[in-house]
C-alpha positions in Angstrom: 0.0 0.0 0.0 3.2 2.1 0.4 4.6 1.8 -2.4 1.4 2.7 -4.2 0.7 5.6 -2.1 4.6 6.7 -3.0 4.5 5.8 -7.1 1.1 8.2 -7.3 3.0 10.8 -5.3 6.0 10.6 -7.9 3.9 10.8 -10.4 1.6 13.4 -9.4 5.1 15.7 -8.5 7.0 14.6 -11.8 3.7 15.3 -13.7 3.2 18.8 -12.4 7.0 20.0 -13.1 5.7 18.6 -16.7 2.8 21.0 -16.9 5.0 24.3 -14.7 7.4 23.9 -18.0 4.8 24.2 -19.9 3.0 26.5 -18.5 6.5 28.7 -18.6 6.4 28.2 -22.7 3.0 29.0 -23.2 3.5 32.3 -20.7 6.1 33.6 -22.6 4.8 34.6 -26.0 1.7 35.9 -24.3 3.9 38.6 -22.2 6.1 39.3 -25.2 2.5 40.1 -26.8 1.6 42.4 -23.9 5.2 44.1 -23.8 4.7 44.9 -27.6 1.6 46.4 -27.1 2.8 48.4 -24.1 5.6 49.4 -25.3 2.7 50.3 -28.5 1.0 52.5 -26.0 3.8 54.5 -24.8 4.6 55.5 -28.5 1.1 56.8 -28.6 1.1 58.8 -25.0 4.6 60.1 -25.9 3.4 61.2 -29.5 0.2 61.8 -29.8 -1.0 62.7 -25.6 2.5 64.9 -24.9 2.5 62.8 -21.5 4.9 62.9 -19.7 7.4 59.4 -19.5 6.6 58.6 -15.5 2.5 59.7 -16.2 2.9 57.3 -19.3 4.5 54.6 -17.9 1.8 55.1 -14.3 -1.1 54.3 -16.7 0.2 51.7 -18.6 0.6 49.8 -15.0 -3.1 50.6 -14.5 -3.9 48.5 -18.2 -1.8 45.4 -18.0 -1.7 42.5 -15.8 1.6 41.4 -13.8 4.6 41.3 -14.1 4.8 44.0 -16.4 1.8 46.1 -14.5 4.8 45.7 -11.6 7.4 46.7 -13.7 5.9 50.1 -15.2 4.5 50.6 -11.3 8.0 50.3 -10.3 9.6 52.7 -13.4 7.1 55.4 -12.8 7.8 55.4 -9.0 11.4 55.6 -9.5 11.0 58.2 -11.5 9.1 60.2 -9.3 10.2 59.2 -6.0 14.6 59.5 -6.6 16.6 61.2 -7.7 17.2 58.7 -10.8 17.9 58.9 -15.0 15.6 57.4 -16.9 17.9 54.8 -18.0 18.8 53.5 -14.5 15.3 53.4 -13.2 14.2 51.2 -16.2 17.0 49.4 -15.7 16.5 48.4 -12.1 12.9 48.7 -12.0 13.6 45.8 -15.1 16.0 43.4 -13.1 12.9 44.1 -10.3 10.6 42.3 -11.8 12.3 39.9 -14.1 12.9 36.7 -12.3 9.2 36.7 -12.4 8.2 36.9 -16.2 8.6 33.9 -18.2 10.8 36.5 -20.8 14.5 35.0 -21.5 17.7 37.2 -21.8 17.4 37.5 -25.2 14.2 40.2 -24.4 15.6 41.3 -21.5 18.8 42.5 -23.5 16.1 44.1 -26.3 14.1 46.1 -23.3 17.4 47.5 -21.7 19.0 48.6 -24.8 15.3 50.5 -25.6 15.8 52.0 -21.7 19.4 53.5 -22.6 17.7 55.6 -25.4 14.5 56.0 -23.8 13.9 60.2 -23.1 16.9 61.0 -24.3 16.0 61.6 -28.0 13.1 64.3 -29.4 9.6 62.5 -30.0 10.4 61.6 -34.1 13.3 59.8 -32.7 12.0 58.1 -29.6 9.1 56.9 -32.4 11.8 55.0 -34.0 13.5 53.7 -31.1 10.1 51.9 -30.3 9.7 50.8 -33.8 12.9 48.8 -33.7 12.6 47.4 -30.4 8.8 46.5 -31.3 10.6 44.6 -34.8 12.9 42.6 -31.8 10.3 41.9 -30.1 8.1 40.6 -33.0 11.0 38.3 -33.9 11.0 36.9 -30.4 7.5 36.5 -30.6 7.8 34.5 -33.4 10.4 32.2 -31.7 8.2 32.3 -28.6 6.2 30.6 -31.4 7.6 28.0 -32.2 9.2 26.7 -29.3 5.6 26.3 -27.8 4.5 24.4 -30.9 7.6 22.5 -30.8 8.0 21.5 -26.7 5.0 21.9 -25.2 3.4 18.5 -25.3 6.9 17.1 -25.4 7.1 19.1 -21.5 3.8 17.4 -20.2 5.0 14.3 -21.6 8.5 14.3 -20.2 7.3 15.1 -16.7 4.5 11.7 -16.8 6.8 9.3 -18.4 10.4 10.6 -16.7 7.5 9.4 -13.5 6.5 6.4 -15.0 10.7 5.8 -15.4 11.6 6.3 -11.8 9.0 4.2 -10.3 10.1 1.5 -13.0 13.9 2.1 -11.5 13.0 1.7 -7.9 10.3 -1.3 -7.8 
């Protein structure tokens, strides 16, 4: 009775790191779809509202969902709140909150190099600089993509059989 109790158990926990990986792939494209259209609205409060960057980045917290609500929460605060550049409070308000986005380095490396040029340009040119890191981001969308296609079944399936495997090895 044990031993059945304990093979359930490992299959129930190997099963469930199957589905968190998955979970993780199918997480990802659907933030980098929300950071393109954030970073979508903030073109349109910097061009076409005149708001200003800690204003813009306050309401985009109010319209998306976390971790990304936390992250412009945490740019517009260190705006207002320190004595800060714009460039270092998206960067730290970035490394904040990234552990807990399903985003790889790859995005993370697209969003800071967007912070370092972020204010410090007239509107025409910050326009552009949102362009090009919203063409990065489509392409990691893309790969986002096709890794889900490609692993996500394989994930669920790897956590019930690498189960199925251990309880095999120890009966």
């Amino acid at each position: 009775m044990v031993k059945v109790i304990g093979a359930i158990l490992i299959i129930l926990a190997t099963s469930w790191i199957g589905f968190e990986a998955s979970r993780h792939l199918s997480e990802r494209p659907r933030q980098l779809r929300q950071l393109k259209s954030a970073l979508q609205s903030l073109d349109a409060e910097i061009m076409y509202g005149h708001t200003p960057l800690h204003e813009a980045a306050r309401r985009l917290s109010a319209q998306l969902s976390n971790p990304l609500a936390s992250f412009f929460s945490s740019f517009s605060n260190r705006l207002t709140e320190t004595e800060t550049t714009v460039r270092d409070a998206w960067e730290d308000s970035l490394k904040e909150i990234w552990s807990k986005t399903a985003l790889k380095q790859g995005e993370f490396e697209i969003m800071k190099q967007f912070g370092e040029t972020l204010g410090r340009h007239d509107r025409i040119s910050q326009q552009k600089q949102i362009m090009l890191a919203l063409a990065h981001l489509e392409r990691e969308v893309n790969d986002a993509h096709e890794k889900q296609a490609k692993y996500e079944r394989m994930a669920k399936s790897f956590g019930f059989l690498s189960g199925l495997l251990i309880i095999i090895l120890l009966i």
